[in-house]
N, C-alpha and C positions, 0 to 999 in steps of 0.2 A: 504494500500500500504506500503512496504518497500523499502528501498534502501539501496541495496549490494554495497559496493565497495571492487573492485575486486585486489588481490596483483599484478597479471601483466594485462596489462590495455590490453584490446582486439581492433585489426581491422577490423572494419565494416564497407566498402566501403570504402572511403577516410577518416573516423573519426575515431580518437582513443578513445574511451569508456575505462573509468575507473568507470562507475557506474553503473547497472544493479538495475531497478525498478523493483520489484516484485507482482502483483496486484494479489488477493483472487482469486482462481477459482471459478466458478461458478458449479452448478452439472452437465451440458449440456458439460464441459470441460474436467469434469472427467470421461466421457460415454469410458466404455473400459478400466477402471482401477479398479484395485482391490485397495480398500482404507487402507487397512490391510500391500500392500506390498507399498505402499508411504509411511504410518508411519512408517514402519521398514527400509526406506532409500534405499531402493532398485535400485540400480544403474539404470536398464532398466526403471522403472515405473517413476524413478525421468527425465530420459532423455526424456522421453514420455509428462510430463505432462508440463516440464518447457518453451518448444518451446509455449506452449496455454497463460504464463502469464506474460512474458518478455517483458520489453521493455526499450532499442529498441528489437525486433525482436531478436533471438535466435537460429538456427535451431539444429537439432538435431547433425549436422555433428560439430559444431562449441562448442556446450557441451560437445560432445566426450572428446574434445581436452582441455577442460580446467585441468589447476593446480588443486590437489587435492582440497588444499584449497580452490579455490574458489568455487570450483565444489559444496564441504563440508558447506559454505557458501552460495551458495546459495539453498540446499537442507533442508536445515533446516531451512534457510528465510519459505520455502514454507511449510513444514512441519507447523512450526510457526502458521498457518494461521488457523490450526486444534488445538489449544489448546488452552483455554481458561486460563488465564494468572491468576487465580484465584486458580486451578484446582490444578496446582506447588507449593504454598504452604501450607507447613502444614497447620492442621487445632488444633484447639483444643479440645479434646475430653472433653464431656459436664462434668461437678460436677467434672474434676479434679482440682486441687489447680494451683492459677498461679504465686503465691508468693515461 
């Protein structure tokens, strides 16, 4: 799980939300997505998949409308979830010198 917080805070029923939990999808979530156009940030795919892992609750009309920024934040919160944190840094190529 992660948690976004958002620069302008959202209203969701009578609550105003300034944080947006992000939880892993599962593959049953992603049925209908090309995984190719979520890792490339794809505006529609990312509004597609982020209503399935939001909470509270997300809808897709209520993404539309967000700040770049959070939008950008919480796109790559999810993203995130596909990249093994390991994978991002260098590595060192074997028998070179490290001194």
């Amino acid at each position: 799980m992660e948690k976004i917080t958002l620069s302008t805070p959202l209203t969701i029923g009578k609550d105003q939300v300034s944080e947006i939990t992000l939880r892993e999808p599962s593959p049953g979530e992603l049925r209908g997505v090309k995984l190719s156009n979520l890792l490339q940030l794809d505006v529609a795919t990312v509004i597609t998949v982020l209503p399935r892992v939001t909470a509270p609750y997300l809808d897709e009309g209520t993404i539309s409308k967000l700040p770049m920024r959070d939008f950008t934040k919480l796109a790559t919160g999810l993203v995130g979830f596909f990249v093994d944190a390991g994978e991002t840094e260098p590595t060192a190529k074997s028998g070179s010198p490290t001194t």
